[in-house]
C-alpha positions as a Python dict, from the first residue, in 0.01 Angstrom:
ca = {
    (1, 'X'): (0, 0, 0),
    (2, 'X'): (157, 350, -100),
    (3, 'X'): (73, 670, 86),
    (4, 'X'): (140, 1054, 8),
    (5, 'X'): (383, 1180, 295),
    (6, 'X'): (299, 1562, 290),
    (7, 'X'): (563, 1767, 379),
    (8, 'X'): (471, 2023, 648),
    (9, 'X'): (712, 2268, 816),
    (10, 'X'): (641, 2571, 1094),
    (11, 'X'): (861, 2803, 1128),
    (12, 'X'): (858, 3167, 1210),
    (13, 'X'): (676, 3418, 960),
    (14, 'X'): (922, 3688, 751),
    (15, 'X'): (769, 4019, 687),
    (16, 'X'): (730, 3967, 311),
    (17, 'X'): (481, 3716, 397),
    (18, 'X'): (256, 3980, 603),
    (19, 'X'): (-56, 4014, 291),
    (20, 'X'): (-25, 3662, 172),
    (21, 'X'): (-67, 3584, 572),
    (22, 'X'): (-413, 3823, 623),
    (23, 'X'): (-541, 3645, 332),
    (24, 'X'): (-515, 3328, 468),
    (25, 'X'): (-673, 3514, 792),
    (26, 'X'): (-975, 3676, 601),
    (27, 'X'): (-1036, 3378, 425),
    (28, 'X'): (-1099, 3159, 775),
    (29, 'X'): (-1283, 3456, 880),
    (30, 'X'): (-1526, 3476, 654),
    (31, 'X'): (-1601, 3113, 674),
    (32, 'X'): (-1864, 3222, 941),
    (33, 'X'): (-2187, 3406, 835),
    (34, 'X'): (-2314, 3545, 1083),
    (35, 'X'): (-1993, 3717, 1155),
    (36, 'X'): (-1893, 3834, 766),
    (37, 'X'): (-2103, 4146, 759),
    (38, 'X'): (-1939, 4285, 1075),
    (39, 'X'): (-1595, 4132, 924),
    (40, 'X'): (-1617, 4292, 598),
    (41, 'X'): (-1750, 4657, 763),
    (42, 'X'): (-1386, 4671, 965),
    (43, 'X'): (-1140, 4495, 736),
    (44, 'X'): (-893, 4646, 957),
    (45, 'X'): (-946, 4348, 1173),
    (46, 'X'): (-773, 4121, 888),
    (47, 'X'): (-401, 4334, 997),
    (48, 'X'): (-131, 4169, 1122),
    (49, 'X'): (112, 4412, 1291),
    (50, 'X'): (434, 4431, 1132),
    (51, 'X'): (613, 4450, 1486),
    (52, 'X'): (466, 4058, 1561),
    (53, 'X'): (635, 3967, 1277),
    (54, 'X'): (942, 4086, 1299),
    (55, 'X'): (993, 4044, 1654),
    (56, 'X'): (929, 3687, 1629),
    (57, 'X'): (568, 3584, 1754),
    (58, 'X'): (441, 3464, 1411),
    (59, 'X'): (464, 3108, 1332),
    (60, 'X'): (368, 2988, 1006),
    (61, 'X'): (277, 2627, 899),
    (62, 'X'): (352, 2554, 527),
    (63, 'X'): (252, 2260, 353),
    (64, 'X'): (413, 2106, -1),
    (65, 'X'): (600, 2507, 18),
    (66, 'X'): (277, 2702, -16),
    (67, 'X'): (154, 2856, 330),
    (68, 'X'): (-155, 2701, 520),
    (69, 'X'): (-212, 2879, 789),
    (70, 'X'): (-47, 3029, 1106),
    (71, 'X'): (-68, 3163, 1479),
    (72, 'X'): (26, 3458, 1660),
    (73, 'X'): (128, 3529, 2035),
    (74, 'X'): (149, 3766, 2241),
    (75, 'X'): (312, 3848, 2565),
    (76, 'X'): (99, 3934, 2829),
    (77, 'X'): (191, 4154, 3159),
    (78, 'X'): (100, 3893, 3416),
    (79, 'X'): (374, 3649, 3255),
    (80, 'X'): (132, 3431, 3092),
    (81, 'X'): (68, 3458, 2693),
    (82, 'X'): (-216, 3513, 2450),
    (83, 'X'): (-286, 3290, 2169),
    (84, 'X'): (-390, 3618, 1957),
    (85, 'X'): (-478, 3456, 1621),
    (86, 'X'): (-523, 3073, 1472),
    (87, 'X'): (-607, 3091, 1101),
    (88, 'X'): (-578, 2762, 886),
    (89, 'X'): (-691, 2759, 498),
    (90, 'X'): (-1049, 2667, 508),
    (91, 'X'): (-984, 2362, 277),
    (92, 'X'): (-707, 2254, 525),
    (93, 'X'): (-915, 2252, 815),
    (94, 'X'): (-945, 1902, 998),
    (95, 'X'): (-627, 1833, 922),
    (96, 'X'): (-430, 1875, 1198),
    (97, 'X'): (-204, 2184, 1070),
    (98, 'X'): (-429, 2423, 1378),
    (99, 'X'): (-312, 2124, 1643),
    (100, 'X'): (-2, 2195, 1513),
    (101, 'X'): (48, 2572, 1537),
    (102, 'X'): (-94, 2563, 1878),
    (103, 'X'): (159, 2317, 2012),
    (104, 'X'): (439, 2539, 1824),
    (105, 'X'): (289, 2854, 1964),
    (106, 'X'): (291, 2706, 2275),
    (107, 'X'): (643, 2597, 2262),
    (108, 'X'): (735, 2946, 2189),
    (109, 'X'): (525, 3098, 2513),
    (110, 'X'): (667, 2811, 2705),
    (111, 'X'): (1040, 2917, 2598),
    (112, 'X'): (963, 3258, 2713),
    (113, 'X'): (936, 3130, 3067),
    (114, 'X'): (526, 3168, 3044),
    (115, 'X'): (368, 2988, 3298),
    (116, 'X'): (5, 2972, 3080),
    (117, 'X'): (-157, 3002, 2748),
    (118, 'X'): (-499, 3191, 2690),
    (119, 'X'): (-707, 3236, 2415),
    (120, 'X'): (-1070, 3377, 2306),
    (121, 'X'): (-1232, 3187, 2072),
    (122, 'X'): (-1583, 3188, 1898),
    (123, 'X'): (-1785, 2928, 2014),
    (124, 'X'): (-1750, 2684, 1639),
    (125, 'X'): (-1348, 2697, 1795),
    (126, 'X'): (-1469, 2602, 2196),
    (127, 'X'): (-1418, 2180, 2092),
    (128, 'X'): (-1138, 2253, 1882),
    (129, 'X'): (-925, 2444, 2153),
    (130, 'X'): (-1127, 2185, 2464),
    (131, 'X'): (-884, 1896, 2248),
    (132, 'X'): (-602, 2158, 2235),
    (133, 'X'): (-585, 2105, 2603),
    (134, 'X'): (-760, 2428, 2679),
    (135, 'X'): (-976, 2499, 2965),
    (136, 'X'): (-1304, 2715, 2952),
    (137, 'X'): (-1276, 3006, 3222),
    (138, 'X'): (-1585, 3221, 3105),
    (139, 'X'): (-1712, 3436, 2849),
    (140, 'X'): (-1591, 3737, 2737),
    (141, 'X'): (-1736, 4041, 2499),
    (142, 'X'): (-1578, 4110, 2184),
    (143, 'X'): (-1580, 4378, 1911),
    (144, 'X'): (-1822, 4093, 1778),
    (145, 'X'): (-1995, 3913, 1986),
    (146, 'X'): (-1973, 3678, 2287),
    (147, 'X'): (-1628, 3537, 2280),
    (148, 'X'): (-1554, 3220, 2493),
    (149, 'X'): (-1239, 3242, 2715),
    (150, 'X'): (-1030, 2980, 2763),
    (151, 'X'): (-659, 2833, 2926),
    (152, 'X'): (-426, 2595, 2836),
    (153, 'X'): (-125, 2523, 3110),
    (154, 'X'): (225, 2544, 3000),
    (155, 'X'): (455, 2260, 3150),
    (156, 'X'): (810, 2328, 3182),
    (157, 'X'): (1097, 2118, 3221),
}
């Protein structure tokens, strides 16, 4: 029996990558009706800040060469990190590249010395980030909506 072996790789973003990377973002965005009119009336929301990039807190996952998705961190005051975006080609979903970038994104919080992830998620993301190893801690309110809160431990050797 023969199988395809895809080649995937994460590594960090690089700045020329920035449009090709809110595309991606948009694209998984819009995915959601009842959020695209709201979406579409503040495409600012699609930026990625140049500073993320460059300072490091962008991984991307690419797939056969061509990007398919990526996350973004942030540092947080308290010592802990946000997961601040998780975007995955639509047509890639289910396919473990998100699993991925979280356990990459947390490897990069973790090598910061933070002690926790968090993110907020919509509620089509709650299962997804509940298999992540997340924990629900409340709800939250968003530019859009209800947004579900949610933590994810960071062990450390």
């Amino acid at each position: 029996m023969s199988g395809t072996i895809r080649q995937e790789v994460i590594r960090l973003a690089r700045p020329e990558e920035k449009a090709a990377l809110e595309g991606i973002q948009r694209r998984a965005s819009l995915v959601w009706e009842e959020y695209r009119a709201d979406l579409l009336a503040n495409p600012e929301v699609f930026d990625i800040p140049s500073a993320q990039i460059a300072d490091g807190r962008v991984l991307v996952v690419e797939r056969e060469g061509g990007l398919a998705g990526f996350s973004a961190v942030e540092w947080r005051d308290d010592g802990d990190a946000d997961l601040d975006g998780l975007f995955v080609e639509p047509p890639l979903w289910r396919q473990q590249l998100g699993t991925r970038l979280v356990e990459a994104a947390s490897a990069l919080a973790r090598d910061k010395g933070c002690r926790a992830l968090h993110v907020v998620g919509n509620p089509y993301a709650e299962g997804f980030y509940l298999r992540c190893g997340f924990q629900r801690t409340g709800l939250v309110e968003t530019r859009f909506g209800t947004g579900i809160a949610m933590i994810r431990a960071l062990m450390h050797a």
